[in-house]
Structure formats: C-alpha cells, structure tokens
Backbone as CSV, one residue per row, in Angstrom:
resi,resn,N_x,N_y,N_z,CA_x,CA_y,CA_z,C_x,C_y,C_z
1,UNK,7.617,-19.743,15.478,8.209,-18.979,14.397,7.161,-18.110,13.701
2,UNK,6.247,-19.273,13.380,5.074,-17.915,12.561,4.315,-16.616,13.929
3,UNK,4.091,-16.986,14.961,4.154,-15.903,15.829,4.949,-15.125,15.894
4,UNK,6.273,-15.418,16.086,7.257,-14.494,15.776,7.187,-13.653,14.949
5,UNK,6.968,-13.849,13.410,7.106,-13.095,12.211,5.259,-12.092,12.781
6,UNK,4.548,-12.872,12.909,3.322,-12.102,12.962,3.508,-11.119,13.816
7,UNK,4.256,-10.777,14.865,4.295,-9.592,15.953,5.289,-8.676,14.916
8,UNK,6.196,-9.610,14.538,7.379,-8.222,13.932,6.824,-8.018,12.751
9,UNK,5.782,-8.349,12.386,5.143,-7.333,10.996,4.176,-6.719,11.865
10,UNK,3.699,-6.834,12.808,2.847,-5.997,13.498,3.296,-4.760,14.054
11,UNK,4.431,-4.973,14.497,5.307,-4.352,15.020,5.979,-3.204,14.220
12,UNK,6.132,-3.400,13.098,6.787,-2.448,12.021,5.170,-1.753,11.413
13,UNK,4.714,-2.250,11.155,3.245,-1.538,10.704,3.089,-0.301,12.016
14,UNK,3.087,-0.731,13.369,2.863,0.497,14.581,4.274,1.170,14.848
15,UNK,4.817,1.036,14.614,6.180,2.018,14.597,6.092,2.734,12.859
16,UNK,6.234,2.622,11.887,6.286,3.127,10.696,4.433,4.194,10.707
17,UNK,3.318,3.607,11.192,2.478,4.333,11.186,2.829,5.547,12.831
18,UNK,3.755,5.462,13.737,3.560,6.196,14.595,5.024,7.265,13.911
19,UNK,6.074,6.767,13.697,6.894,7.786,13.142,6.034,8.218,11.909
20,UNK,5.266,8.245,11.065,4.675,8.866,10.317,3.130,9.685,10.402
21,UNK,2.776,9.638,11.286,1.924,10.798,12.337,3.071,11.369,12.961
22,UNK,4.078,11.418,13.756,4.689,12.636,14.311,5.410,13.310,13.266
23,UNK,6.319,12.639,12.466,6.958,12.958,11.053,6.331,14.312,10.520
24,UNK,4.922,13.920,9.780,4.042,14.611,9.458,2.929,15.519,9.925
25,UNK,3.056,15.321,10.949,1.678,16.262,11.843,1.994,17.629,11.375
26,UNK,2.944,18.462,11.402,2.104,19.424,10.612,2.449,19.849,9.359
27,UNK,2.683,20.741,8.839,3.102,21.357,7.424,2.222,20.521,6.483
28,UNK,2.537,20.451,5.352,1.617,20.229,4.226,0.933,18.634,4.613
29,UNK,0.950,18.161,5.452,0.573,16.950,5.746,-0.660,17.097,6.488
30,UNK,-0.668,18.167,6.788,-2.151,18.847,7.868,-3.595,18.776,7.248
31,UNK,-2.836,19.015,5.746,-4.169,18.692,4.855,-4.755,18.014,4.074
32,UNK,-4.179,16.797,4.858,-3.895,15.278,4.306,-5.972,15.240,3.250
33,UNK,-6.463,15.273,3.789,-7.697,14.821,3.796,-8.152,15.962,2.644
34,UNK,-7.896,16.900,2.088,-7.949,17.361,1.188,-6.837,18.423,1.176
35,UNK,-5.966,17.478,0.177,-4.595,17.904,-0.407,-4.843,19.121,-1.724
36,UNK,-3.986,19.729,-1.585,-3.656,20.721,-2.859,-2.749,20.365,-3.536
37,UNK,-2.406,20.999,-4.219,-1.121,21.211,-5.519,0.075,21.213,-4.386
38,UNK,1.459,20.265,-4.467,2.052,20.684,-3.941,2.201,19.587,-2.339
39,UNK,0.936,19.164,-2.110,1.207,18.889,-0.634,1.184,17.391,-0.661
40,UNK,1.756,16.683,0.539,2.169,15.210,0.539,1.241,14.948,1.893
41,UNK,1.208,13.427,1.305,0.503,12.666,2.030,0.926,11.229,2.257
42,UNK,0.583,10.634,3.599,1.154,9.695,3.740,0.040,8.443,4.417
43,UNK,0.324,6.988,4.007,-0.697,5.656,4.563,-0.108,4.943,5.080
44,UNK,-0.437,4.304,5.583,-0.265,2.438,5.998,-1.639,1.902,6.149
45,UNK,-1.334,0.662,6.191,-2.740,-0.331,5.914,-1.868,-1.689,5.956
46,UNK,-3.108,-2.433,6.411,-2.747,-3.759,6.921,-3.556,-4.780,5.793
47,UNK,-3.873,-6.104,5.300,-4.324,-6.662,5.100,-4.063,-7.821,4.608
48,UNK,-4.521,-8.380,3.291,-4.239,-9.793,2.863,-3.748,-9.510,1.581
49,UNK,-2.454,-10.682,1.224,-2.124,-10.517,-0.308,-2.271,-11.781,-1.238
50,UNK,-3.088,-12.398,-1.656,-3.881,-13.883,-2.499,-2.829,-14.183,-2.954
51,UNK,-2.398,-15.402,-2.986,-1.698,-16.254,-4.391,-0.235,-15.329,-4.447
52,UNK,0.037,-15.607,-3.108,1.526,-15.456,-2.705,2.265,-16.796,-3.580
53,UNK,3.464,-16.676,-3.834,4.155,-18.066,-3.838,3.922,-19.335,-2.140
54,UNK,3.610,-18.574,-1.717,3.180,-19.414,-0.439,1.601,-18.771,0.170
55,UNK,1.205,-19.082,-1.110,-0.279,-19.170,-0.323,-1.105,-17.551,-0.379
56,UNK,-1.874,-17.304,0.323,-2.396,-15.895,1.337,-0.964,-15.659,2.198
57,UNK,-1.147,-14.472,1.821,-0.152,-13.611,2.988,-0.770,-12.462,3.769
58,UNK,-0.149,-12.403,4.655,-0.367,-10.932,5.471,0.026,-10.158,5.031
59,UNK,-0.621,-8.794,4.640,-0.016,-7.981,4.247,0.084,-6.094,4.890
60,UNK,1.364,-5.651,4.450,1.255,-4.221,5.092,1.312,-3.664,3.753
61,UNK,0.605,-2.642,4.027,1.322,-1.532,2.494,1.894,0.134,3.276
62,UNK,2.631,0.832,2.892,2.885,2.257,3.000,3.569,2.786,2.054
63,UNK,2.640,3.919,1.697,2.677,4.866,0.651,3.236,6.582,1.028
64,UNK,3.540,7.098,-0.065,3.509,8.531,0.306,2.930,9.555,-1.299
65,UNK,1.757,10.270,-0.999,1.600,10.501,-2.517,1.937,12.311,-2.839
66,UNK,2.783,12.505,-3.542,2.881,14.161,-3.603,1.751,14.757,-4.709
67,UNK,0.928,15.674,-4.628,-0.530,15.523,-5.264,0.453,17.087,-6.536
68,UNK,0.235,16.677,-7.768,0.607,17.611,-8.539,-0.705,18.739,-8.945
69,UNK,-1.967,17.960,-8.770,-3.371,18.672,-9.204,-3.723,17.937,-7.550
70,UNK,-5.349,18.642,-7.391,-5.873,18.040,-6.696,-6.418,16.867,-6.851
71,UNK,-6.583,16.151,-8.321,-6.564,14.827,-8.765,-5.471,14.195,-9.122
72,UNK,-4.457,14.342,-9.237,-3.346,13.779,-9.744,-2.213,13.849,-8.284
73,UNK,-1.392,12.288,-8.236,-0.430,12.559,-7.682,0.338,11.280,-7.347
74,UNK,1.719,11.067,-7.224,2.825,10.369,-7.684,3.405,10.204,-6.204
75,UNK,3.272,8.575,-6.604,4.778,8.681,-5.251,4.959,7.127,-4.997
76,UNK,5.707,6.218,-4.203,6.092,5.215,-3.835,4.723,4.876,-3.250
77,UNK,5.229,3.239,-3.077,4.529,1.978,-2.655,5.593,1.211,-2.035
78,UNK,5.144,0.522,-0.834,6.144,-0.573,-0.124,5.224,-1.289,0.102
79,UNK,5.192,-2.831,-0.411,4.313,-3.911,0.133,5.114,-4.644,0.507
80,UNK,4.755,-5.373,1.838,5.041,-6.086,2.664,4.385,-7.084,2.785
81,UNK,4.878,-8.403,2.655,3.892,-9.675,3.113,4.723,-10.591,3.758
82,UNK,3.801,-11.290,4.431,4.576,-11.964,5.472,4.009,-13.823,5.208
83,UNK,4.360,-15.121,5.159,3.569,-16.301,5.620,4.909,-16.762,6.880
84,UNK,4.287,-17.986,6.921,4.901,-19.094,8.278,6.228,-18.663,7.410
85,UNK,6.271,-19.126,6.318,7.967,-19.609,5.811,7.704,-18.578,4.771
86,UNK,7.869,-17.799,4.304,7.821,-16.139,3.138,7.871,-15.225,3.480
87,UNK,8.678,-14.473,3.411,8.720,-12.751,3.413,9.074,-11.955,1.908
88,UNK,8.352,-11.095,1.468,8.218,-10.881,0.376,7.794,-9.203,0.053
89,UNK,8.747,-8.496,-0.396,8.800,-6.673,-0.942,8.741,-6.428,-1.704
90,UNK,7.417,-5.663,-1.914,7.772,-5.264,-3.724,7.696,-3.197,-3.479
91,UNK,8.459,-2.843,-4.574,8.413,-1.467,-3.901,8.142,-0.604,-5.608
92,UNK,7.021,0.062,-5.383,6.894,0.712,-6.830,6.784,2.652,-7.236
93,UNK,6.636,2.569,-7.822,6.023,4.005,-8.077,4.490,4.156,-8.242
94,UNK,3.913,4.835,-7.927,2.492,4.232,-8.051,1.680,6.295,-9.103
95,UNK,1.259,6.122,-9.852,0.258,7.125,-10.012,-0.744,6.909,-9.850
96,UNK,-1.759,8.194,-8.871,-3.173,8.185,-8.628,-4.169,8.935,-9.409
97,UNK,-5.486,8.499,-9.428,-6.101,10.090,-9.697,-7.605,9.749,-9.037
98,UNK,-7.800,10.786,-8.118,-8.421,10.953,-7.126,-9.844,11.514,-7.827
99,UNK,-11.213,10.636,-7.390,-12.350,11.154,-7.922,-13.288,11.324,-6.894
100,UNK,-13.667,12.613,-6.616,-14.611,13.222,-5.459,-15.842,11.884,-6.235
101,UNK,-16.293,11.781,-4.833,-17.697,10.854,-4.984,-19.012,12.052,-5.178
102,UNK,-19.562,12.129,-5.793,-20.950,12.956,-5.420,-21.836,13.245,-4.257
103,UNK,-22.343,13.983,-3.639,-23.058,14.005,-2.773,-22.692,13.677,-1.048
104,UNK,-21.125,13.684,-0.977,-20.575,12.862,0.036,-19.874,14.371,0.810
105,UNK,-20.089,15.401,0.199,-19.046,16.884,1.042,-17.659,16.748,0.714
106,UNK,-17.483,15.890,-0.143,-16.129,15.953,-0.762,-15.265,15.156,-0.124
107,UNK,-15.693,14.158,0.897,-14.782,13.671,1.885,-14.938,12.401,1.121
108,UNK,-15.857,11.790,0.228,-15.381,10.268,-0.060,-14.488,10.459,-1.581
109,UNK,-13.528,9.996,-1.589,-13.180,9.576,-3.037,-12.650,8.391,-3.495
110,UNK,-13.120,8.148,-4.722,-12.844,6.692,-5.309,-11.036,7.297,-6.072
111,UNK,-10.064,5.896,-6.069,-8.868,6.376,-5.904,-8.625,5.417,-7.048
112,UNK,-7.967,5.671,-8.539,-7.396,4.607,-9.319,-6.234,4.765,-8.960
113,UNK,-5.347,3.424,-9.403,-4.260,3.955,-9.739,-3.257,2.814,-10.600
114,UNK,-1.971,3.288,-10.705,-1.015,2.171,-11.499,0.011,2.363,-11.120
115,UNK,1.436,1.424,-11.507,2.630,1.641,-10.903,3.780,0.693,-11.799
116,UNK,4.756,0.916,-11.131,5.867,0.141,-11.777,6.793,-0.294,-10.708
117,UNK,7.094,-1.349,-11.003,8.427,-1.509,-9.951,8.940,-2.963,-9.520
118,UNK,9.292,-3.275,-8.504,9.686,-4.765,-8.313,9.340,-5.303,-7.277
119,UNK,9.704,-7.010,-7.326,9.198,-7.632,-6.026,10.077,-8.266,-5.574
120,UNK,11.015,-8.715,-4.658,11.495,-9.897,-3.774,10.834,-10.718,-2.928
121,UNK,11.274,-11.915,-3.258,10.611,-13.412,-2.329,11.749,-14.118,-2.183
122,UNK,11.580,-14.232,-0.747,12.606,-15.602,-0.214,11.241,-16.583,0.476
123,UNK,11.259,-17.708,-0.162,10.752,-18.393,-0.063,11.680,-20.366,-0.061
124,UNK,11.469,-21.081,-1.413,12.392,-22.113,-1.562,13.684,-21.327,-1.569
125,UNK,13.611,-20.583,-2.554,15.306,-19.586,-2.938,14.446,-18.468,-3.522
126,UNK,15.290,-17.527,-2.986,15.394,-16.419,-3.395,14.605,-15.766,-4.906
127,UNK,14.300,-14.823,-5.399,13.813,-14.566,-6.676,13.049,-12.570,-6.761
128,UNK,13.822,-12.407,-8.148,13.232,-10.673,-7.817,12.630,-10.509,-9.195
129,UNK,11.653,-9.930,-9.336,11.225,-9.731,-10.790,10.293,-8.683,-10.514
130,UNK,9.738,-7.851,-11.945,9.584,-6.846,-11.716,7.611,-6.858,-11.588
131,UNK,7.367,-5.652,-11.268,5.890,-5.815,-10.316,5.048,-4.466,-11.167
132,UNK,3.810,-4.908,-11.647,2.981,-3.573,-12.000,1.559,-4.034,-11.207
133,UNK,1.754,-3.236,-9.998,0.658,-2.937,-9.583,-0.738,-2.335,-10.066
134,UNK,-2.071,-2.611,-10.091,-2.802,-1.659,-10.598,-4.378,-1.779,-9.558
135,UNK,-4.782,-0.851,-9.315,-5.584,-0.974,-7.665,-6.855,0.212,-8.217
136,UNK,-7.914,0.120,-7.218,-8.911,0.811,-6.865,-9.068,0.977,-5.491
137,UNK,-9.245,1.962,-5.054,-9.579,2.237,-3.492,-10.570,2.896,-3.599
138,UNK,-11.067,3.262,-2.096,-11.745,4.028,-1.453,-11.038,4.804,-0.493
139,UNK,-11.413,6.629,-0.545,-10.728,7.259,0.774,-11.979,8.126,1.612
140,UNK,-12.102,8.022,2.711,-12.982,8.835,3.255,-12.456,9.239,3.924
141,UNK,-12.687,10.874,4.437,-11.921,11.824,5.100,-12.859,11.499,6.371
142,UNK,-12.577,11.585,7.487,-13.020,11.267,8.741,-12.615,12.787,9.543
143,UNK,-11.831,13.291,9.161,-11.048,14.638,10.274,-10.251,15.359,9.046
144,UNK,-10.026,16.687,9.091,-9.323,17.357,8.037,-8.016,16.741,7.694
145,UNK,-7.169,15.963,8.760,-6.135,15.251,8.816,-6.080,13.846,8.949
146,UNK,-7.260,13.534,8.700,-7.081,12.250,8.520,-8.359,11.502,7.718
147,UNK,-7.726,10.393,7.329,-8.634,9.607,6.564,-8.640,8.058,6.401
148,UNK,-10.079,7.294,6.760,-9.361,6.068,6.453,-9.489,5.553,4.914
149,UNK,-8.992,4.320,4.480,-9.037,4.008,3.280,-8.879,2.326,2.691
150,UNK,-9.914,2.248,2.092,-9.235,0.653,2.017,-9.023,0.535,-0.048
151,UNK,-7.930,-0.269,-0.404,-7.216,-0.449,-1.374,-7.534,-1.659,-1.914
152,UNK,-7.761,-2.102,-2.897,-7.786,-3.509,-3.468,-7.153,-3.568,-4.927
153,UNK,-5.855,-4.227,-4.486,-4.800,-4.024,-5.872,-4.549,-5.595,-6.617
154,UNK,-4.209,-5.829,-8.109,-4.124,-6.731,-8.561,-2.180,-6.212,-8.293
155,UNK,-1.473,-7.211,-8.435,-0.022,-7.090,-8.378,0.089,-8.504,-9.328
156,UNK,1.002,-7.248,-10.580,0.859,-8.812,-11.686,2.832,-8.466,-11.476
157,UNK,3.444,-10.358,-11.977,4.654,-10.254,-11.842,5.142,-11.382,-12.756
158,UNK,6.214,-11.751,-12.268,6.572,-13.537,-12.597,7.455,-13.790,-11.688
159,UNK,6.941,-13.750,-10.648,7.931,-14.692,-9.132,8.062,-15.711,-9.719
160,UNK,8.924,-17.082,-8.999,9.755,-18.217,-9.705,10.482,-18.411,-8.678
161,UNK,10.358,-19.102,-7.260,10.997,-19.380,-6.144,11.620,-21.221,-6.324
162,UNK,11.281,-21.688,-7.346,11.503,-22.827,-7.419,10.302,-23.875,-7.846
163,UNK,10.631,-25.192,-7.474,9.239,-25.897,-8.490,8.296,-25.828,-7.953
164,UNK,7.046,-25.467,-8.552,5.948,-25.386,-7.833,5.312,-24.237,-7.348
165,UNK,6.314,-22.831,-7.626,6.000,-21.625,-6.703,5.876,-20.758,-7.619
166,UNK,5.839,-20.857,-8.925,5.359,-19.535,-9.992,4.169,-18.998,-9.624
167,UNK,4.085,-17.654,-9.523,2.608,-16.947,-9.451,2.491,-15.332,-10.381
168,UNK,2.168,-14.868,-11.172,1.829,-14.087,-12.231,0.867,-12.965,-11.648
169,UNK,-0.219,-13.381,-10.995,-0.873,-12.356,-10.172,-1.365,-12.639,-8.810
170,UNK,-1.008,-11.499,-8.219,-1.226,-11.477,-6.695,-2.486,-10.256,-6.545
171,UNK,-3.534,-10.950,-5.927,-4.635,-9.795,-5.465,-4.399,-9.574,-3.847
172,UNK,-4.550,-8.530,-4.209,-4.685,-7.924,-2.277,-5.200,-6.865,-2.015
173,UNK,-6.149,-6.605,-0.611,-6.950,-6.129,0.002,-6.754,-5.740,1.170
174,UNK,-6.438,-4.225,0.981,-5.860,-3.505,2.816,-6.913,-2.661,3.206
175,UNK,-6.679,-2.359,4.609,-7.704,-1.103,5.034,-6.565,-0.422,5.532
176,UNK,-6.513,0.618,6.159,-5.915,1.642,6.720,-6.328,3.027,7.156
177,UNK,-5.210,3.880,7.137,-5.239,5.585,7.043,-4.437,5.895,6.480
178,UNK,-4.787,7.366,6.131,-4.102,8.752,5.236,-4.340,9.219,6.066
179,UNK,-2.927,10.158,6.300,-2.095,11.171,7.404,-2.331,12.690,6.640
C-alpha cells in the first residue's frame, strides 16, 4: 500500500511537471527565469513536510506566480503530502517578492513569501481547517527558461484528525524547477 501511494505521488508530480513544460513552453512562460510585468510562471518540487498529523510526509508542491513588478507576484499553491496511511491538500494564495542576490548576474534570487488558504487530512477522520503558509526560498536561473529552486515553508494551521493527531505547524522543505 505505501508503495502504491509512493509511485502515484510520483506519478502525478511527472505528469503535472510534463503537462506544465509543454503547457507553457512558449509565450510569456519563455521568460520564466527572468519574468516581467505581466508574465507567468510555473513550479513543482518534491520534498518533505515535518509534523504531519502522521508524522514526516512526502511532499509535492505546484505553484503558478503572475509577476505584477519584477519583484512582486501572486498566485496559487497546491501542497501535496502523502504517508503509509495520510493524504493531505492544502491549497493557498501565496504572495512573493523576489530579491536579486548581488554579484550572482541576476540569476540567484532569495524568494519571501506568504499566503492564505486551507488544508485537508484524511487520516483517523477526515478534517479541513484553514492554512497560512509563510516560506523563504532560493531561485537560480540555470537557462533563460528555466530555473531550479528549493523552498522551505512553515505551514501553520489547526488540523484535528482525532485523539492524538492535532498539529499547529507543519515545516517543509522542497527542491524543484521554475518553467
């Protein structure tokens, strides 16, 4: 069973990152790696999410950010986590603001950000409550269209799956790409 779940989150992470390279390959997505006013961008990333109601989880994230400045820009969050017995979504709005690193050609930037939104866990039973993400990343541009990036977000909530399973904050740590 937990093999099972581990391929089909694997599985949705390489299908959602391959429809989103063809999706996007060209038009304003071309300039993923340094976005303008106006243009969208899109991630996935894989990693770990701490102090699940069940433990460490696996985790996916995918984003899409529409950049209003070349520092500023707005858009969804989908986290995904997976254990043996948990599956668990929280889906938010997230704002960024993008800070060129010094001395790097403009390709590294340190990434804040914050969000709003909610989480579901089926775990003992069921439970949805609402989720404010708040994260620091790293993005380095590798190719004009692409970039990798790794994220490290606190996800504060009040899950409540039953006795024993309250958790208030969830830390997690992805790597990935920007399309």
């Amino acid at each position: 069973m937990k093999r099972r779940r581990r391929m089909t989150a694997v599985g949705v992470f390489v299908v959602g990152m391959t429809i989103g390279l063809l999706s996007f390959k060209g038009g304003a997505l071309a300039q993923a790696a340094e976005p303008g006013t106006g243009a969208w961008s899109g991630s996935g990333a894989l990693g770990f999410l701490g102090n699940t109601i069940d433990g460490t989880a696996f985790a996916l994230n995918f984003n899409a950010d529409g950049f209003l400045t070349r520092n500023v820009s707005f858009g969804p969050l989908l986290q995904l986590a997976f254990t043996g017995d948990m599956t668990q979504v929280g889906f938010s709005g997230q704002a960024k603001y993008w800070i060129a690193i010094p001395e790097t050609g403009n390709r590294a930037k340190l990434v804040l950000q914050a969000g709003l939104g909610f989480v579901h866990a089926d775990f003992l039973r069921s439970d949805t409550s609402w989720l404010i993400p708040l994260g620091v990343g790293l993005d380095y541009a590798v190719h004009r269209s692409l970039s990798l990036t790794t994220t490290f977000l606190l996800n504060f909530t009040d899950l409540d799956t039953g006795p024993g399973t309250h958790t208030n904050v969830m830390p997690g740590l992805t790597f990935g790409v920007r399309f």
